[in-house]
N, C-alpha and C positions, 0 to 999 in steps of 0.2 A: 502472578505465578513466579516471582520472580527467585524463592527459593528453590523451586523446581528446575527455572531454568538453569541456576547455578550445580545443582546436581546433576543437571545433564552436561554442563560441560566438561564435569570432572577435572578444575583446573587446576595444573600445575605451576607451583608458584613460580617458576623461571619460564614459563612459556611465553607464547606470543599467540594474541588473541583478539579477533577482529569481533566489533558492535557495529552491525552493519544499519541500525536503525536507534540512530544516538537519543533523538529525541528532548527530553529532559535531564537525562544523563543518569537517571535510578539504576540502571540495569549494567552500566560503566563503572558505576561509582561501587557497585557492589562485585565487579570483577577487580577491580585493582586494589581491593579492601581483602583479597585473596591473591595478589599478587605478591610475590618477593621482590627485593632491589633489583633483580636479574631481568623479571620480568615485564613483559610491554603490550598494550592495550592502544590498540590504533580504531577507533569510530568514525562513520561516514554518516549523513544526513547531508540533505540536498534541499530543507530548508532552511531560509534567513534565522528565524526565528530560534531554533534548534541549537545554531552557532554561537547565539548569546548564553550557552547553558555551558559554558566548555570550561573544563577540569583542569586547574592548575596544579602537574604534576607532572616531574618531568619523565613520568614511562608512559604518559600519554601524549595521545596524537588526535586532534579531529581533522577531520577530509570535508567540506563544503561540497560534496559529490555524489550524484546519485553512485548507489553501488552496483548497478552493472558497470562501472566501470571498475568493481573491484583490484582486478590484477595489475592493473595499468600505475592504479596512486597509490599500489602498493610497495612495487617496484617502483616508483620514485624517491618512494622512502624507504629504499636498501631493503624490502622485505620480500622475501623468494616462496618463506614455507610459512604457515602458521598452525598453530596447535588447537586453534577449537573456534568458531564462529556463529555470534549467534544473530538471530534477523527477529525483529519482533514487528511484524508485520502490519500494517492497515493503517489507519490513521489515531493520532494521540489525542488526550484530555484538551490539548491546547488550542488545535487545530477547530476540535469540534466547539469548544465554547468562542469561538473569536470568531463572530458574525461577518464580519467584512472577508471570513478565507472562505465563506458558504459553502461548509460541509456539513453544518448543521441544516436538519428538516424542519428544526424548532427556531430558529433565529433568522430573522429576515438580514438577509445581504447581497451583495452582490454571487450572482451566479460563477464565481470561480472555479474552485475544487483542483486549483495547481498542489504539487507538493514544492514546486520549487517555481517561486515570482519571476525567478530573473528568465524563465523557459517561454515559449509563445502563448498559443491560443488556449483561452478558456471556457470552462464547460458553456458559456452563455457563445461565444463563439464557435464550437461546436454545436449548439442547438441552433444556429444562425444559419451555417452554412450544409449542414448534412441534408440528406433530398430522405423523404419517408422512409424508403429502403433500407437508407445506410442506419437509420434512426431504429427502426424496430428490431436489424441485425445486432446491432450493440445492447437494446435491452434486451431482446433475448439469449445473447451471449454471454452477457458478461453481468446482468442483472437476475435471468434467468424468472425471466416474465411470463407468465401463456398468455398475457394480452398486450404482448408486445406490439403487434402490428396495430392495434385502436390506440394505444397509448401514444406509437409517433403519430399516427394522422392526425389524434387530439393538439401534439406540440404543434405541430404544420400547421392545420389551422386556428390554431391562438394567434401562431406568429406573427399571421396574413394581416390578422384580422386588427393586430396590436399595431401596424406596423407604423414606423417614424412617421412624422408630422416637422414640418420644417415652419418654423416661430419666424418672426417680423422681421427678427433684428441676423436673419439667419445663421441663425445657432439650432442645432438637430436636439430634436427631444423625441423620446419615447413618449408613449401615451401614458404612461406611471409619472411623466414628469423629469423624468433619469435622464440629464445631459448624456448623450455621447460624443461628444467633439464633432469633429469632422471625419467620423467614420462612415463607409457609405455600405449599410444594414439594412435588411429589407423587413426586420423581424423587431420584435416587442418582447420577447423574453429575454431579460438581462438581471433578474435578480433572482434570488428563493422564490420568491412568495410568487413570483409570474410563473412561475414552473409548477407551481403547487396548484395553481390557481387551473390552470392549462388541463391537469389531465384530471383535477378535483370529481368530476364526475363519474369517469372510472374507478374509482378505487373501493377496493370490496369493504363492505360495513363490516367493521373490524378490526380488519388489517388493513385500515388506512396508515399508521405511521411504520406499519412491515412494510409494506409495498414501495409507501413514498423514500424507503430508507434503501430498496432497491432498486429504485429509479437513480437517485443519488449516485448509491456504489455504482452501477454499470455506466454513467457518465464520468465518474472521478476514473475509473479503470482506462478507462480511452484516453483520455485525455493526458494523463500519468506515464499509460506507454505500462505498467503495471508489472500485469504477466509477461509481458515477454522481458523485461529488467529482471524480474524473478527469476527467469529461467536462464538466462545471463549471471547472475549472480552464481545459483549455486552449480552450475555447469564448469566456473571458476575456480570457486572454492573449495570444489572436490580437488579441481586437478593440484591448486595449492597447499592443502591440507598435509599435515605428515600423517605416515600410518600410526593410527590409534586414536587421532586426533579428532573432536568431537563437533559436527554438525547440529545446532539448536532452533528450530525453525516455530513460530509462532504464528499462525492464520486465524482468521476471524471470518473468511466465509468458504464455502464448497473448491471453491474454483481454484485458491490459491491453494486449499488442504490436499486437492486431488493431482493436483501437479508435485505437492513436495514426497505425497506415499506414494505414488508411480516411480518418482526419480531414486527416491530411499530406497523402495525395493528391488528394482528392474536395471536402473541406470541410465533409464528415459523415461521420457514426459508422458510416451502414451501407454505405460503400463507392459508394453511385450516382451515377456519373457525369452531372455535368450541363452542356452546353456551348451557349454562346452561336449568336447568328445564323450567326454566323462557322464555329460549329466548334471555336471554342475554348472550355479548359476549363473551365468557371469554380470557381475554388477560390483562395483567400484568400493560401496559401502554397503556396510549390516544394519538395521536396524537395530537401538537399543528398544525403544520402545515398541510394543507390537502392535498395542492399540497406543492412538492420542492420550495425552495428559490433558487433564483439563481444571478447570478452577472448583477448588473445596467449596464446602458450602460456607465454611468462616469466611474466606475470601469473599463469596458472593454478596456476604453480608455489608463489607465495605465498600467492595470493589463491583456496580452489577454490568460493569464494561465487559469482565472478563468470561458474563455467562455463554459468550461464544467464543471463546479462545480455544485452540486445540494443538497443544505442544507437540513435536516428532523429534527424537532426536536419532542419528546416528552414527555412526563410527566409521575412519575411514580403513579397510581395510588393509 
């Protein structure tokens, strides 16, 4: 959607304009290819990989940083107001094909789902230490399960049941065979395929790779720290934005779409309407679009990433 997204930012060539989710740089490369000599194009990404893509061009700038810390590395680099920001949310082509960052359901790797390596614990350490509770609150929050609570008891006891085995030469091994040094784990899930394997007999005929692709997202979400960076972010962005200045926001599931139309609309997260003496409404920003933008079907044809993308964009008042 990336002509879309350039229409929504409506940018002017002397602006200043943040890509809060740099990526591979497509969506950078095609803001500063609408930029004039005036204008300046500063991008944040927070992972390694992301930083190897970066633009030699001196009205560019990349940030090695998650973006809720927007305002902060903003002002580091002399930057107060900006003229349009856009966020292309969820995870990239990169991330999903590269086995070893396991955010793919199809590729066996290590249980991760960091966006950023150099941050702590990962999803297989989150499935280590969470107690059933904490496990079926997160898939049903943030994966938005109705068999959340059989699906953590199923991790719980995989985990029991998988658990380390300490070898001759005392070196710790999982029951897959998977060194883990000298870590002291009480649990056996530490890849994809242990996670797939764990709740395998749950999953409804069908929508086994829906389901398994929502177990994924409501683990990558936790562990990420996600929505609430989200709501950080554009919480920031507003207050930095100049009036007129264009907000571009791109989601890929319910959770993250329902926070950005609550905030577009209202001025908060949970949608409450709040209006002046008058009767009008008070909220920060207009909506340009009224309903989401979403992918053509020619795009769908190349692109079938994009059949859940749902563009917002809006204006700062």
């Amino acid at each position: 959607m990336l002509a879309e997204c350039m229409d929504g930012l409506a940018i002017h060539p002397d602006g200043v304009y943040v890509d809060v989710t740099f990526g591979g740089g497509g969506h950078s490369r095609a803001i500063l290819e609408r930029l004039g000599e005036g204008g300046r194009l500063y991008a944040f990404d927070r992972d390694s990989d992301a930083i190897a893509n970066g633009i030699d061009d001196p009205r560019f700038c990349l940030i090695h940083e998650n973006f809720k810390h927007l305002k902060s590395f903003l002002r580091l680099n002399g930057v107060r107001r900006i003229d349009g920001l856009l966020a292309d949310l969820g995870i990239s082509s990169h991330q999903i094909d590269a086995a070893e960052r396991g955010f793919s359901t199809r590729l066996d790797g290590p249980l991760d789902l960091r966006m950023d390596r150099r941050e702590g614990g990962t999803a297989a350490d989150l499935v280590a230490s969470a107690d059933e509770n904490e496990l079926a609150s997160i898939l049903r929050l943030y994966g938005e399960l109705p068999n959340a609570a059989a699906l953590a008891h199923a991790i719980v006891k995989r985990r029991t049941e998988n658990g380390e085995r300490r070898t001759g030469n005392g070196e710790r091994r999982t029951e897959n065979g998977l060194s883990t040094g000298n870590r002291e784990l009480s649990e056996g899930i530490v890849t994809t395929s242990d996670l797939k394997d764990a709740v395998a007999a749950l999953l409804p005929r069908g929508r086994e790779n829906k389901t398994l692709a929502m177990i994924f997202q409501a683990l990558r979400i936790e562990v990420n720290g996600e929505l609430e960076a989200l709501r950080q972010m554009l919480l920031q962005a507003t207050e930095i934005l100049n009036p007129g200045g264009r907000l571009c926001v791109m989601s890929y599931h319910s959770l993250e779409d329902r926070l950005v139309k609550n905030f577009f609309r209202t001025g908060n997260f949970e949608g409450e309407v709040e209006k002046d003496f008058f009767g009008n409404l008070i909220a920060p920003l207009s909506c340009v679009t009224r309903k989401p933008l979403t992918a053509t079907a020619e795009e769908l044809q190349y692109n079938n990433r994009a059949r859940s993308a749902k563009l917002r964009v809006a204006e700062k008042k």
